[in-house]
C-alpha positions in Angstrom: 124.6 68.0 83.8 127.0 70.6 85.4 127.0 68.3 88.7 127.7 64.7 86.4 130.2 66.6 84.3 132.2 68.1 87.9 131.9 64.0 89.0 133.0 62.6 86.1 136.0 65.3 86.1 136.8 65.0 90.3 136.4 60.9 90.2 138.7 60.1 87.4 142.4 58.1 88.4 144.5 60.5 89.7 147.7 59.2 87.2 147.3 62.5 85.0 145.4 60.4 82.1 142.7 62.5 80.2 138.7 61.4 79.9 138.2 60.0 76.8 137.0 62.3 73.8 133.8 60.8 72.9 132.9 61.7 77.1 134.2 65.3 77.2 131.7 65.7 73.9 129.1 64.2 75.4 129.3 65.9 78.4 129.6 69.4 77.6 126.9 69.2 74.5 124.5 67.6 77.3 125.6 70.4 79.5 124.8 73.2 77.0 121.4 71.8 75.1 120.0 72.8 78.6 121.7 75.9 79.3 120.7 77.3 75.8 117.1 76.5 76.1 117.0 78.1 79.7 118.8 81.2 77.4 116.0 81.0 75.4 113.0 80.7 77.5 114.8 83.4 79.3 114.4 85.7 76.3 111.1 84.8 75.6 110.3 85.8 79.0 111.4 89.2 78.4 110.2 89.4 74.9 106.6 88.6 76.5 107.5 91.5 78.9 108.6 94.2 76.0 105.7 93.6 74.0 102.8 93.7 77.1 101.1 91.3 75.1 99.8 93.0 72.1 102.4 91.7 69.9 104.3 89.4 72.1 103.8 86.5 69.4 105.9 88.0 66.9 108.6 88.9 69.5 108.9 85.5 70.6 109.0 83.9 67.2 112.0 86.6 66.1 114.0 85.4 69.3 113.3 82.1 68.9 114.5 82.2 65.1 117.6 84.4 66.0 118.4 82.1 69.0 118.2 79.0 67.1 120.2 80.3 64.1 123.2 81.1 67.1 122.3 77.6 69.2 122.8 75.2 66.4 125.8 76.2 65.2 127.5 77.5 68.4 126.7 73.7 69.8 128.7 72.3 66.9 131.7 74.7 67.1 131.7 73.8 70.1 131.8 70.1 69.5 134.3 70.5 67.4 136.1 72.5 69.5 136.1 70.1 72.4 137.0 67.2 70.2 140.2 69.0 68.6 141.0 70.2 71.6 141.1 66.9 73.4 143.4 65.0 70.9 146.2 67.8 70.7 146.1 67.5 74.3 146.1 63.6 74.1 149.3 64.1 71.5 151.0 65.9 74.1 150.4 63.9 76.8 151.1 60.7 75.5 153.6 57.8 76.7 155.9 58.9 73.8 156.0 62.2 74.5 156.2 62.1 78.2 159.0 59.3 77.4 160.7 61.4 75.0 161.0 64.0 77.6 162.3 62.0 80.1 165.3 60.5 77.9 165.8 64.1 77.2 166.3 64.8 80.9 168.3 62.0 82.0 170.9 62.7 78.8 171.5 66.0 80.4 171.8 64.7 84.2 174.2 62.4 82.9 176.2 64.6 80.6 176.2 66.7 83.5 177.1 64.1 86.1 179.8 62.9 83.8 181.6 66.4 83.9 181.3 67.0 87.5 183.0 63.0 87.6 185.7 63.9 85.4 186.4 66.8 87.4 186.8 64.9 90.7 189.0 62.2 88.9 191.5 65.0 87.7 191.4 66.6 90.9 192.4 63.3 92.6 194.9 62.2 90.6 196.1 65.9 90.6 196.0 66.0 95.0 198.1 62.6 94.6 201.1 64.0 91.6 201.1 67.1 94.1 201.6 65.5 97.7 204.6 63.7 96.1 206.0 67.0 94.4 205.4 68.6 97.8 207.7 65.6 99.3 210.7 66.8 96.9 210.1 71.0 96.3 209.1 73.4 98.6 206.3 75.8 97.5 209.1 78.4 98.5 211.0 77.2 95.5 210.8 79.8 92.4 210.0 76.4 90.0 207.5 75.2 92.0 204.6 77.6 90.4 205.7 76.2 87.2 205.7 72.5 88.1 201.9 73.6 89.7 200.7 74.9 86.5 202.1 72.2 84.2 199.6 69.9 86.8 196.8 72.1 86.1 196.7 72.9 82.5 196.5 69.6 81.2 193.6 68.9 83.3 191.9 71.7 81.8 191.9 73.3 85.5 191.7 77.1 85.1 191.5 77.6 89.3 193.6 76.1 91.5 194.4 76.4 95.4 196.5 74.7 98.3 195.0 75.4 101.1 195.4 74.0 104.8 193.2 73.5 107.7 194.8 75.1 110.8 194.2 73.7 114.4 191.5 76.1 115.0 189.2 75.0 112.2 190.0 77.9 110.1 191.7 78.1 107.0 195.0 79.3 105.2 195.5 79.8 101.7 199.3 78.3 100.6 199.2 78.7 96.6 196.4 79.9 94.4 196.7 79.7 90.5 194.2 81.2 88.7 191.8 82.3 91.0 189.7 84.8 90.3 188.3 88.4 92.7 185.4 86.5 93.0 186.3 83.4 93.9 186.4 81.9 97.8 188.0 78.5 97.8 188.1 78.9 101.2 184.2 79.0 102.2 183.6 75.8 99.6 186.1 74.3 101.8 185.4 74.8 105.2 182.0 73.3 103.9 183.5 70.3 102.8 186.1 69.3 105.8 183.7 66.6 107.6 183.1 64.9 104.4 186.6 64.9 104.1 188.1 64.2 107.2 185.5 61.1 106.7 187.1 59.6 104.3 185.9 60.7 101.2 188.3 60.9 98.6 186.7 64.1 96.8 184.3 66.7 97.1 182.4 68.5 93.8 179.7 71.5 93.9 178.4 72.3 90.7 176.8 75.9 89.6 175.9 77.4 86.5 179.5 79.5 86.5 181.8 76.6 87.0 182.5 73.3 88.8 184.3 73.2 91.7 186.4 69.7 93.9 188.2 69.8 97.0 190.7 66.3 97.5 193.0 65.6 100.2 197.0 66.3 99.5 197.6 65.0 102.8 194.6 64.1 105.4 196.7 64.0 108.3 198.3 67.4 107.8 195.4 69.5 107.0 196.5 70.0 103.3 194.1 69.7 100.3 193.9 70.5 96.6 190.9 73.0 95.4 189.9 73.0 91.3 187.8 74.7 89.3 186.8 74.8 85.9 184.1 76.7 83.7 184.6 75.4 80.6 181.4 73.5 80.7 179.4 75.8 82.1 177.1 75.5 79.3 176.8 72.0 79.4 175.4 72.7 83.2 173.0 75.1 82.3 171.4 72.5 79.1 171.0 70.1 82.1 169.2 72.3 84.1 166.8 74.2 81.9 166.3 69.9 81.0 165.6 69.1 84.1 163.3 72.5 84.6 161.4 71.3 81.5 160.7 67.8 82.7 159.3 69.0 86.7 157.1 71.8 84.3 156.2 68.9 82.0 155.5 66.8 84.7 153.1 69.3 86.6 151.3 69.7 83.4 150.6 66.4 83.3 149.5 66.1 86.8 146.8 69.6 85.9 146.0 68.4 82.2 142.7 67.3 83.8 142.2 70.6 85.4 143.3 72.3 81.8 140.5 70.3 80.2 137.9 70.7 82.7 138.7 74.7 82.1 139.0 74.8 78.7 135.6 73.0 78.1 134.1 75.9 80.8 135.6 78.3 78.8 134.3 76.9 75.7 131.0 76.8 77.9 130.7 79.8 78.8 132.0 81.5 75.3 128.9 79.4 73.5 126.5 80.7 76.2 127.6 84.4 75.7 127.2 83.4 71.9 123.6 82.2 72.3 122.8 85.4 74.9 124.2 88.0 72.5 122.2 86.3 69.4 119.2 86.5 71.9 120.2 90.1 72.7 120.1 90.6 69.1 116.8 89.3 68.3 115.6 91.4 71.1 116.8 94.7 69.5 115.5 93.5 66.3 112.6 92.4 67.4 111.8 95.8 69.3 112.5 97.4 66.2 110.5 95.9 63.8 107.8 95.1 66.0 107.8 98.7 68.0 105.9 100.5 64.8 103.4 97.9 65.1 103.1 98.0 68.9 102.3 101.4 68.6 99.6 101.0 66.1 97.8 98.6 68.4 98.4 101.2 71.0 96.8 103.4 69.3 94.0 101.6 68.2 92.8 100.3 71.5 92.9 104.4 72.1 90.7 105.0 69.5 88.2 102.1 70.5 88.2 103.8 73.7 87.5 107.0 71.9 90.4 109.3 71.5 90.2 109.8 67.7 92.6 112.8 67.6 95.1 110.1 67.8 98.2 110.0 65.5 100.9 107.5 64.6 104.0 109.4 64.5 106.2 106.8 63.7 107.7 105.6 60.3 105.8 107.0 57.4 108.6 106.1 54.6 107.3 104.0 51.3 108.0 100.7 53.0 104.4 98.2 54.5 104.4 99.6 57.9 104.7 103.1 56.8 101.9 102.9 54.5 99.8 101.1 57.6 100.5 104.0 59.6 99.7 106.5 57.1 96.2 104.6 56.1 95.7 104.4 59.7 95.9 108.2 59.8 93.3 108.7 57.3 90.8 106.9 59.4 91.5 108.3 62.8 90.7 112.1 60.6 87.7 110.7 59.2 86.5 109.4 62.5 87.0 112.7 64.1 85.8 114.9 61.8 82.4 112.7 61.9 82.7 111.7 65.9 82.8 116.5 65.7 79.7 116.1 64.1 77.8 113.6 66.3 79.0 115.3 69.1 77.5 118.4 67.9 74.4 116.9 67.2 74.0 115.2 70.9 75.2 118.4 72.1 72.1 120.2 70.7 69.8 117.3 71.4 71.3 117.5 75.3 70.8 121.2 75.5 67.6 121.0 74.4 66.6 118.2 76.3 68.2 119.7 79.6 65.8 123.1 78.7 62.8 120.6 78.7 64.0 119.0 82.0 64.4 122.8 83.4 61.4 123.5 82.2 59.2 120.8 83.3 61.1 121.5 86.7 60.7 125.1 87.0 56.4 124.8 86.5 54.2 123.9 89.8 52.2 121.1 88.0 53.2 117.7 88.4 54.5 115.7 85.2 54.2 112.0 84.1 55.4 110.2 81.1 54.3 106.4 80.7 54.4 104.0 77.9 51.1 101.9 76.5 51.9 99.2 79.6 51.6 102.4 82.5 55.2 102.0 83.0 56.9 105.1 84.3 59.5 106.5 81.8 59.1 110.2 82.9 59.2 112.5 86.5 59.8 116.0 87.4 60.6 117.1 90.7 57.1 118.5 91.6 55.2 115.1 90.8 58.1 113.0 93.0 56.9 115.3 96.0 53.1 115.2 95.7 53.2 111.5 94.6 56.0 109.7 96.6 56.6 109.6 100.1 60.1 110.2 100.0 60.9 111.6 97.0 64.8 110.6 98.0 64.1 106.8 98.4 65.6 104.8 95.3 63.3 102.0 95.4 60.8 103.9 93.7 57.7 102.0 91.9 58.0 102.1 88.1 54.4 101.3 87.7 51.7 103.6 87.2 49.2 101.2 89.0 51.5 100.9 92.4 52.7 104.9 92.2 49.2 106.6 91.7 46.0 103.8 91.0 43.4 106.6 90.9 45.4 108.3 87.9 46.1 104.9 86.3 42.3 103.7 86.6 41.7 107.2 84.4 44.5 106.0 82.1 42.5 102.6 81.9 39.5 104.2 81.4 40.5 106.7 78.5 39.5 109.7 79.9 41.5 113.0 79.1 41.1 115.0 82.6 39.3 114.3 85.9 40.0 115.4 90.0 41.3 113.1 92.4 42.3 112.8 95.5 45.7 111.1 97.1 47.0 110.9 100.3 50.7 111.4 100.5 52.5 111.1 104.2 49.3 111.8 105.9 47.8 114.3 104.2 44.8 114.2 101.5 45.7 116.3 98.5 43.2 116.4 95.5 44.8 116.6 92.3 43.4 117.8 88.8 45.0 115.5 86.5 45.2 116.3 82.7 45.8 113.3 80.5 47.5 113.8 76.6 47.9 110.6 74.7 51.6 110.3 72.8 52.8 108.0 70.1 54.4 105.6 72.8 52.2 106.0 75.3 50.8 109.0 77.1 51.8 112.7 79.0 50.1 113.3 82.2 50.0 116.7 84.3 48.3 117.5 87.6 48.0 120.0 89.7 47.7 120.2 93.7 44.1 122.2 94.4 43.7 121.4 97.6 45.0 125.0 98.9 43.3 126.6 96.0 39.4 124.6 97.0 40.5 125.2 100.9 40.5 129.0 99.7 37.5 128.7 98.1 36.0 126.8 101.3 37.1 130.0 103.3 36.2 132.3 101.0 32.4 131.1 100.6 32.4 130.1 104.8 34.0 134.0 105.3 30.4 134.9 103.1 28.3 132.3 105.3 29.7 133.8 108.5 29.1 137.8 107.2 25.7 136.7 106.0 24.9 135.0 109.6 26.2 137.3 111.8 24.1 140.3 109.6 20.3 137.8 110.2 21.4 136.7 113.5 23.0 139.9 115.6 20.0 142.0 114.4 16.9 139.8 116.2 19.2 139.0 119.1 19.1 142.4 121.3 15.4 142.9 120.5 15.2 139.1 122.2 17.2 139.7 125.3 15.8 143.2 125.7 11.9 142.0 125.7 12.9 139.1 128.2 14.7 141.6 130.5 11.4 143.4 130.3 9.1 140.9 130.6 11.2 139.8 133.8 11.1 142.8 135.4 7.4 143.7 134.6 5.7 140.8 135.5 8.1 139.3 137.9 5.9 140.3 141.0 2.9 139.4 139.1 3.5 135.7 139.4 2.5 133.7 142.3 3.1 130.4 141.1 5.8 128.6 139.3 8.3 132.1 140.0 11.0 129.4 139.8 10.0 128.5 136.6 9.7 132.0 135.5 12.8 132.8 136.6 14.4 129.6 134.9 13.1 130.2 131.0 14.0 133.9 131.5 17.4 133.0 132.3 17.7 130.6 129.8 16.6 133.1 127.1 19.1 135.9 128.2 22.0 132.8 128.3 20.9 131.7 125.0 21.4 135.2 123.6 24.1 135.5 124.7 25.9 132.6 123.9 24.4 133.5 120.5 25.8 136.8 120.4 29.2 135.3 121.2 28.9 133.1 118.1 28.3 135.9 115.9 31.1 138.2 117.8 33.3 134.8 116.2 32.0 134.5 112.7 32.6 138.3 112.5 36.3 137.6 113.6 36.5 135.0 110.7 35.0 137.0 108.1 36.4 140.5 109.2 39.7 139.5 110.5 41.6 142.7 110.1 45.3 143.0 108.3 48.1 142.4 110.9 50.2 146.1 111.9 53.8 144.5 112.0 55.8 146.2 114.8 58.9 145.1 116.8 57.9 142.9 119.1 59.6 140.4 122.2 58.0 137.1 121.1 59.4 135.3 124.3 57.2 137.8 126.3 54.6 137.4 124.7 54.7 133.8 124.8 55.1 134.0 128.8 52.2 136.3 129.2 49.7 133.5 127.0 51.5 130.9 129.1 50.7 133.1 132.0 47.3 133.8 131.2 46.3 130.2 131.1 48.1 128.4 133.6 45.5 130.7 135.7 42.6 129.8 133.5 43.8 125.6 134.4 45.5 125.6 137.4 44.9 121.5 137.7 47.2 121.9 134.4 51.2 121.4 134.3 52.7 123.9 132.1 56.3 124.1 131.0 58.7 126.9 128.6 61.6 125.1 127.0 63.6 127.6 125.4 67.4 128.7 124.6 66.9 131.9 124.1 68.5 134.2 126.8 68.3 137.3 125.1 65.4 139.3 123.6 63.6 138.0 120.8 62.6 140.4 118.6 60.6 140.2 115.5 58.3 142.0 113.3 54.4 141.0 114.3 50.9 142.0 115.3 50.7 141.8 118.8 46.9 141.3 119.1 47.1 138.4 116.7 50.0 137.1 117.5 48.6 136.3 121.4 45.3 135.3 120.0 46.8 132.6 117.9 48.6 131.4 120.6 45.7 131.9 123.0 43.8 129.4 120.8 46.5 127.3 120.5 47.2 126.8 124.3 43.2 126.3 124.9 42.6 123.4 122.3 45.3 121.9 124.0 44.1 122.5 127.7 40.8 121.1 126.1 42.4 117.9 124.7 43.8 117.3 128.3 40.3 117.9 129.5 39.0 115.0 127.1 41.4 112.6 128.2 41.1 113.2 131.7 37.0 112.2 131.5 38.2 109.0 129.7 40.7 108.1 132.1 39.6 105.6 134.8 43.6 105.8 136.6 44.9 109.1 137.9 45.8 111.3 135.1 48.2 114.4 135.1 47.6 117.2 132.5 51.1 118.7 131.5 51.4 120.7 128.5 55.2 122.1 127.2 55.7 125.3 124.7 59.3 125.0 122.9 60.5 128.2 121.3 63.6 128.4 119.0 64.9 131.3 117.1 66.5 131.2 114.3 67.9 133.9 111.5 64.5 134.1 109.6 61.9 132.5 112.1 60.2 131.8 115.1 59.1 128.6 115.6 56.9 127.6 118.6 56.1 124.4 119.4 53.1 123.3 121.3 53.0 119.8 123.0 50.5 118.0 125.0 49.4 114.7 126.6 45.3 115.2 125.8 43.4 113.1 123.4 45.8 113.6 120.2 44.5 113.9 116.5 41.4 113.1 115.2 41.5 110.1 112.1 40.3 113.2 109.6 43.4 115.5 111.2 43.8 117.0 107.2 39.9 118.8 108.0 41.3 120.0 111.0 42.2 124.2 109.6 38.4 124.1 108.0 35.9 126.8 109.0 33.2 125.2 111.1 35.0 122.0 111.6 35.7 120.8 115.1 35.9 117.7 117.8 34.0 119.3 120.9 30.2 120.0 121.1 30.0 123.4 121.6 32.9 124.7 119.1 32.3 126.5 116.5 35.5 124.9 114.3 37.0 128.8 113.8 39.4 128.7 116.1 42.1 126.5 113.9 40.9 128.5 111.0 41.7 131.7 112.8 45.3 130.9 114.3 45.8 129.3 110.5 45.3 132.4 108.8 47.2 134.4 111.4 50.3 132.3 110.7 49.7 132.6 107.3 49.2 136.6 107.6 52.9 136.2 109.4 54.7 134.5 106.9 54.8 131.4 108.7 53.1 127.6 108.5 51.1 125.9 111.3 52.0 121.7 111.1 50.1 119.4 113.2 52.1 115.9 114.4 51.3 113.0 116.9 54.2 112.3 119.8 54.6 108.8 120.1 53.4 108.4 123.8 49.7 110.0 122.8 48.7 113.9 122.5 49.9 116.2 120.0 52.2 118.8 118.5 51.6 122.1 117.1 53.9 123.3 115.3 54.2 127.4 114.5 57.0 129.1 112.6 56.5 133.1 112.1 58.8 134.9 110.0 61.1 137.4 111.8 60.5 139.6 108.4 56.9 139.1 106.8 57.4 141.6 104.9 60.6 140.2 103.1 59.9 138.8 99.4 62.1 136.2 100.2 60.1 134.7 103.5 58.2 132.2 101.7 55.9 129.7 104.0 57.6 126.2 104.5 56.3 123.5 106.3 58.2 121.9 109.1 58.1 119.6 112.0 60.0 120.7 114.6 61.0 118.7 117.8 61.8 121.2 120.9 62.9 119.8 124.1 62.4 116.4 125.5 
């Protein structure tokens, strides 16, 4: 609309005619129905932004309503407007007025025109009555100023001057009458000779003072006649201000196009400020009755979210949203004090529940709570650890029947306790499970016995072995004494078969005496004395087992892996410190051996002992390439249990309860190429309460 209005305005006839009314109308209402709904949307757009959408409905029905109430009737004023202005403007610029002007003009051009004519007449017939008087009198002559005024004061003439051109173009005054300080004759003359000299009979300059004519007195001679008068001055001055009029008029005619294409601008521009002060309006109105009730949704979302401690501080007088605010008040204190009171409650029900948690934490048994379909609902820390195996892995079964079957198949089968056994990361634990039905289901607690019936195995082997070695050690040196006597008695005695003889004597004192040396061991295992801690260098005594065997198995590779430079001192038996590391290094020499016979390629022994120090332990790790673990590797620390034909399965059992005597653990492992790992950690201080055994799996060297 802007762009057809600006055409219709630039493309009209360029004779200074108007557009017609009904066009102007049409063109600037079509021009502002547009602008005033861009106004519009435009405050809809910010009322949407002031209210953040909780009550941007009512904002944008307030601005609408205030905007249309300004729209409508600022379009018609404006209308009306355009319409009166374009006919006062089509008054005065009509062919009667523009013709009424011009008459106007040309009265004064020719009122003025007749002055200047009558002026030039006199002054003619004037130069002609004076060249005759100057053929008769002198201008010498004393009379001749009065013949020269009686000339001029008839004629109304108040200025009067003979003047003569000399040779050299300048020129003389003769007579003057009248002339004033001001006045130069001479200059209007010498501006008016060629004219003259021409031919012309008479020269006139008009001016707002007076009116001035030069005429020839006689051509030839040089001599002319200058008049003046100022008598009409005023006469001059209407016929200029008319003729200033008319070239003002007439401009105004040629810009009355431009005058209406501003005015309607103006009156453009004026309604649009209109419409965006009404929409300004509405805004502020808006924001103010709406704000109280943006702020109670405010707050409300606030106390959905759970602040009820929240207050409306806004109006509270007597009118409808003052009485909202004050009801909503009211609530938000009733919530809270009730919200205070649950809160109280779940506090109590937290704390006691958390002292339940700590408790079922702190005890060693395991806990399990399930529901009537075995689900799992319930698990303290000790029950993840003997059950799981990794109690950190989140994919965790939730059924009873995949996390423990042996424990669910008691479940199934309603008993209330029973011992089982579970194998958890490679070890076989049995368990002493409890089972206490609940309301939803049922409360189950176990307990790991495996250390506690391993004791009991040692304790009651520890009796065996005292019992044995008392019945066996007796009869034994009665045995091997009789034989050595028999031998030497009735060795000579024998004529045949002395081989023989000599053979089942020998075997007898062998026999004995591997014998005795099975007692000497069960009395070690049941008599094993308490260790004397004293300071001790654990790398040297580690070198001097190391030594000790690598010239026991030459055919044997042995290596020390170790970053400790300095001396490594801790607290420890010596005596039982080297034996347990004896034993250690010769099960592993005879797992090498046990390989090597099933080998059919060439086969290299090598066995490596890691050491690492830390700020509580020593930790020795021993690593070979032999036969590795047997399938029942859990049996492997039980009295009387071993691998080879002629052990006596104490060995383990021994070294185990020296470790344990030294604060430390003993952990078996397979490498991943075949053979195995022994793992020992002694404590630096077994004597400290706070050097607790702990199980680990160490990894020394390469």
């Amino acid at each position: 609309m802007i762009g057809s209005t600006w055409a219709a305005f630039d493309g009209a006839p360029t004779d200074g005619k108007l557009l017609p009314n009904q066009q102007v109308a049409a063109l600037l209402i079509g021009t502002l129905i547009p602008a005033m709904a861009l106004l519009i949307l435009a405050g809809r757009r910010l009322a949407l932004r002031r209210a953040a959408g909780s009550t941007a409905r009512l904002h944008v029905r307030l601005v609408f309503f205030f905007s249309l109430i300004a729209a409508v009737p600022t379009l018609l004023v404006s209308a009306f407007s355009a319409w009166l202005f374009q006919s006062g403007v089509d008054f005065w610029f009509s062919d009667n007025s523009r013709g009424l002007m011009e008459n106007a003009n040309q009265l004064a051009e020719n009122y003025y025109n007749d002055n200047q004519l009558d002026l030039a007449n006199e002054t003619v017939s004037m130069a002609m009555d004076m060249r005759a008087i100057l053929q008769n009198v002198s201008v010498t002559d004393p009379n001749f100023m009065l013949v020269y005024e009686y000339q001029a004061q008839p004629r109304e003439v108040i200025e009067s001057a003979i003047l003569q051109a000399m040779p050299d173009g300048s020129i003389r005054t003769a007579v003057v009458y009248g002339i004033e300080q001001d006045s130069d004759p001479r200059s209007f003359a010498e501006g008016t000779l060629r004219q003259l000299r021409a031919g012309e009979p008479v020269a006139v300059r008009g001016s707002a003072e007076r009116i001035e004519a030069v005429a020839p007195i006689d051509r030839p001679a040089g001599i002319y006649l200058y008049t003046a008068r100022n008598a009409e001055a005023r006469g001059f001055q209407s016929w200029q201000s008319a003729r200033e009029i008319s070239i003002a008029y007439d401009s105004l005619t040629t810009r009355a196009r431009a005058l209406q294409l501003r005015f309607n601008l103006a009156l453009f521009f004026v309604s649009l400020a209109l419409v965006g002060l009404a929409v300004w309006f509405a805004l502020r109105f808006a924001d103010r009755q709406v704000e109280p009730l943006t702020e109670l949704v405010l707050a409300a979302r606030k106390v959905g979210q759970g602040n009820f401690a929240m207050r409306v501080e806004g109006r509270t007088g007597a009118d409808e949203i003052g009485m909202l605010n004050r009801a909503f008040n009211r609530m938000t204190s009733q919530l809270e004090k009730q919200t205070d009171a649950l809160l109280s409650a779940n506090t109590q029900l937290e704390e006691r529940r958390s002292f339940i948690e700590a408790v079922l934490e702190s005890v060693s048994a395991g806990v399990i709570s399930i529901d009537r379909q075995r689900n799992v609902l319930l698990m303290n820390g000790p029950a993840e650890s003997m059950l799981l195996e990794d109690p950190d892995a989140t994919d965790r079964p939730t059924k009873l029947d995949a996390l423990a079957p042996q424990i669910s198949a008691l479940v199934q089968s309603g008993l209330d306790r029973g011992v089982i056994s579970h194998s958890r990361r490679g070890d076989l634990l049995t368990l002493a499970v409890k089972i206490g039905a609940d309301a939803d289901g049922s409360v189950i607690t176990f307990e790991d016995i495996t250390r506690q019936l391993l004791d009991q195995r040692q304790a009651a082997w520890s009796d065996v072995a005292r019992r044995i070695a008392h019945e066996i050690k007796n009869p034994l040196t009665p045995i091997q004494l009789a034989t050595e006597r028999l031998k030497r008695r009735y060795r000579k005695q024998i004529d045949l078969d002395v081989e023989l003889f000599d053979e089942l004597t020998g075997t007898i004192v062998r026999q004995v005496g591997d014998l005795r040396k099975m007692v000497d061991e069960f009395s070690s295992f049941a008599r094993l004395p308490k260790p004397v801690f004293r300071p001790e260098d654990a790398i040297d005594l580690i070198r001097q087992s190391l030594f000790l065997q690598e010239v026991a198995n030459p055919e044997i590779e042995y290596f020390l892996d170790t970053d400790v430079t300095s001396e490594a001192k801790i607290d420890a038996d010596r005596h039982q410190l080297g034996q347990a590391l004896t034993n250690v290094l010769k099960n592993a020499a005879e797992a090498i051996e046990g390989r090597a016979a099933q080998e059919t390629e060439p086969y290299h022994g090598r066995i490596k002992v890691g050491v690492e120090l830390t700020e509580t332990q020593l930790v020795v790790a021993v690593e070979d390439n032999g036969v590795g673990l047997p399938k029942d590797r859990e049996r492997l620390l039980e009295p009387y249990v071993t691998t080879r034909e002629k052990g006596t399965g104490l060995g383990l059992a021994i070294v185990n309860k020296i470790v344990e005597e030294h604060g430390g653990t003993m952990v078996f492992s397979s490498l991943e190429h075949g053979g195995t790992r022994v793992t020992l950690s002694f404590a630096r201080d077994p004597t400290r309460p706070s050097n607790t055994p702990t199980s680990q799996e160490l990894e020394i060297g390469n």
